[in-house]
C-alpha positions as CSV (number, residue, x, y, z in Angstrom):
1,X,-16.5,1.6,-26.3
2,X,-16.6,-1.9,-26.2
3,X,-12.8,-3.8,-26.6
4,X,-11.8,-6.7,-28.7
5,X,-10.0,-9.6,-27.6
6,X,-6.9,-8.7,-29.7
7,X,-6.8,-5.5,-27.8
8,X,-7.1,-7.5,-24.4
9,X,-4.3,-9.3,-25.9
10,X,-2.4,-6.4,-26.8
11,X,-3.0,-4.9,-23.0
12,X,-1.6,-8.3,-21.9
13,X,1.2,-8.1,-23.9
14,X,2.2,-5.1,-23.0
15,X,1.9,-5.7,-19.0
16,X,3.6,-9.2,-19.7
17,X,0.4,-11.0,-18.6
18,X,-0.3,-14.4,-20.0
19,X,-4.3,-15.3,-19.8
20,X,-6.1,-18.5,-21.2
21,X,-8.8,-17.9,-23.5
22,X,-11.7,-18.2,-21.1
23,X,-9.6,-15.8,-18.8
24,X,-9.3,-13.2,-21.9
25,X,-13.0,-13.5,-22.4
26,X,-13.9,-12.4,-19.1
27,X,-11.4,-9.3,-19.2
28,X,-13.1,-8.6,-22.8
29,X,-16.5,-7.9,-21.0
30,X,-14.4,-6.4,-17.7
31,X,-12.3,-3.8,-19.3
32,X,-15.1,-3.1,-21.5
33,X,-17.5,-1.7,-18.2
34,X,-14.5,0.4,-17.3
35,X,-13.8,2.0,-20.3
36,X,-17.4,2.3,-20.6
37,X,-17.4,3.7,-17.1
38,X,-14.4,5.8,-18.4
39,X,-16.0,7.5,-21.0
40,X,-19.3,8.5,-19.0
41,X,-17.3,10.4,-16.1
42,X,-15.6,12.3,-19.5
43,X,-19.0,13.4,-20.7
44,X,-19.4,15.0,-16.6
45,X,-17.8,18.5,-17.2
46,X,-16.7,20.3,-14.2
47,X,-15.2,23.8,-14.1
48,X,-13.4,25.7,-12.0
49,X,-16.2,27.0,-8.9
50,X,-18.0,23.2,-9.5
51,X,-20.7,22.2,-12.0
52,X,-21.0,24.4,-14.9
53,X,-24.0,26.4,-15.2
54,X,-26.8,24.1,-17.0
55,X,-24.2,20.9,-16.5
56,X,-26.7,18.2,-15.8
57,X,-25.2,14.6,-14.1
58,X,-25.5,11.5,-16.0
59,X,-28.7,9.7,-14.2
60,X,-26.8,7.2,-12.6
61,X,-24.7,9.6,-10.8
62,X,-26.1,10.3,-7.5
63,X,-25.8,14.4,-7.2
64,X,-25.6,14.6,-3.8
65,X,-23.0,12.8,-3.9
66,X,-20.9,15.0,-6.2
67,X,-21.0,17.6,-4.2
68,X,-17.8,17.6,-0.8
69,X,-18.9,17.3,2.2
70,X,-18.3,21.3,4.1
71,X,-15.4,21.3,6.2
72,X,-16.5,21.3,10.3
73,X,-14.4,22.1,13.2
74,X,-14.2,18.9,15.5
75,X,-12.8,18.1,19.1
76,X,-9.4,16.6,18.9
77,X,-8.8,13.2,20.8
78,X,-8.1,13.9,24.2
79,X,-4.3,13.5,25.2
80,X,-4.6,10.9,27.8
81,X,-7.1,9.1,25.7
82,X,-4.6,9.0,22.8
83,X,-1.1,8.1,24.9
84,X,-2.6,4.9,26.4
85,X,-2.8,3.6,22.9
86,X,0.7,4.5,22.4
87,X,3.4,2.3,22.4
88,X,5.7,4.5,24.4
89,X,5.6,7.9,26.0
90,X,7.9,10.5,27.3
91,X,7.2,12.3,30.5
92,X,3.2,11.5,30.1
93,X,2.6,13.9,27.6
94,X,4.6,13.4,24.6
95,X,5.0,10.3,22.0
96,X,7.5,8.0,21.8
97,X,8.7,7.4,18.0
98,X,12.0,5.9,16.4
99,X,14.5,7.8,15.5
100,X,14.5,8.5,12.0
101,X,18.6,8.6,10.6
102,X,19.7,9.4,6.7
103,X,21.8,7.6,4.6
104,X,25.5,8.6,4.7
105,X,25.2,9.5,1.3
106,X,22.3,11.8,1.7
């Protein structure tokens, strides 16, 4: 779907932007990619367990890259490792963070 220049105008009045004409002709080609853009992702169905049985990707979307990564267990950063990055610490072991107070009218 391709955009006029009176509906970049319109856009622009509605955000309160003010753009010269060379500047509006640019965003006429710009917002036109990402509606365009837009509109292909709409025609990529998904349902609720993933693809859709017979859903085929658009051909510029990579499928592999559709798909989430599975999740994997990982070794946490060691302690000591972590605390001599920290700012402060508290008996060697814990972190040292600012006190966090509500407002009085909370």
């Amino acid at each position: 779907m391709a955009l006029t220049t009176e509906e970049v105008r319109r856009i622009a009045s509605l955000a309160r932007l003010r753009f010269t004409p060379d500047q509006e002709a640019v965003l006429v080609q710009q917002l036109g990619r990402i509606v365009e853009y837009i509109d292909q992702i709409q025609t990529f169905e998904v349902g609720e367990a993933g693809a859709e049985a017979g859903a085929v990707a658009p051909p510029s979307v990579n499928a592999s890259a559709v798909r989430e990564a599975a999740d994997a267990v990982h070794p946490c950063l060691p302690r000591d490792l972590f605390l001599a990055n920290a700012p402060a610490t508290a008996l060697g072991e814990f972190l040292v963070v600012p006190e966090v107070k509500g407002t009085p009218d909370a």
